[in-house]
C-alpha positions, 0 to 999 in steps of 0.5 A: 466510528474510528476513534484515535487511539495511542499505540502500545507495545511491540512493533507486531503488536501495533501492527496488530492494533492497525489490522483491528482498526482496518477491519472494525472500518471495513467490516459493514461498509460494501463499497470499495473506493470508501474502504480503500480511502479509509485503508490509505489514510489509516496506514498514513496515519500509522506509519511515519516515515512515509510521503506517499501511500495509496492504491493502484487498481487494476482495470484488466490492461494496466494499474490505474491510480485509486484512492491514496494520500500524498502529493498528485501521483501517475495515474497510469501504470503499465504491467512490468513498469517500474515498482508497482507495475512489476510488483502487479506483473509478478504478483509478488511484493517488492520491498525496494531500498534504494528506488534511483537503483531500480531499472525503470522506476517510475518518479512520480516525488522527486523526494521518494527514496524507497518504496513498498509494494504489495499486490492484492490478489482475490480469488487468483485475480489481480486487483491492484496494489497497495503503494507505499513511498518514503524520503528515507532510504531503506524504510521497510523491513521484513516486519513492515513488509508482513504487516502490509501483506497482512494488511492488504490479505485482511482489506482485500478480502472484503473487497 
């Protein structure tokens, strides 16, 4: 059972505690909607700062919208389409500090500002995304971005 704990120390050594989190909620639970339920409302939990946090799947043609926390989001994203869809058809992470700069991106909260996007790999396959959109201009930094890689390593890992 999750239980609601206060947040101690460094910003690594939080991080720390969240992967601990994530993986006491996924560790006997199979099935992959509740774990990434879960996931996204442990990281909107954590996190401050954000509006939107979530997780697009990948159906083997396009990204399609799993489970999040957040205002009604775009259900479908081609490869190579704004954040997510390029950070899918790259499979690279994509930490974006200033989302009206990014060619093509795709506005689904007016209100977004900046956004991260982690890709989740298995066993050389692309399964979907971790999303993550803030109000604030230049949210995500270096630390963030290694600890949501290592966040979605950990989760994808028991998908």
């Amino acid at each position: 059972m999750f239980h609601t704990i206060s947040y101690t120390g460094s910003r690594e050594e939080q991080h720390n505690q969240v992967v601990s989190q994530l993986k006491s909620l996924i560790c006997e639970e199979p099935d992959r909607i509740a774990n990434l339920a879960n996931a996204s409302a442990l990281l909107n939990f954590y996190l401050s700062d954000i509006n939107w946090v979530g997780f697009y799947m990948f159906d083997g043609k396009e990204l399609v919208l799993g489970p999040f926390q957040g205002l009604p989001a775009c259900i479908r994203i081609p490869l190579g389409k704004g954040v997510c869809g390029t950070s899918a058809k790259e499979r690279r992470s994509l930490r974006v500090d200033n989302v009206h700069a990014f060619p093509g991106h795709i506005a689904c909260d007016a209100a977004s500002n900046s956004e991260i996007v982690i890709p989740m790999i298995k066993n050389g396959e692309l399964i979907g995304v971790l999303d993550m959109d803030s109000p604030l201009k230049s949210r995500f930094d270096e630390l963030d971005q290694a600890f949501l890689e290592q966040f979605v390593q950990v989760l994808t890992e028991h998908l």
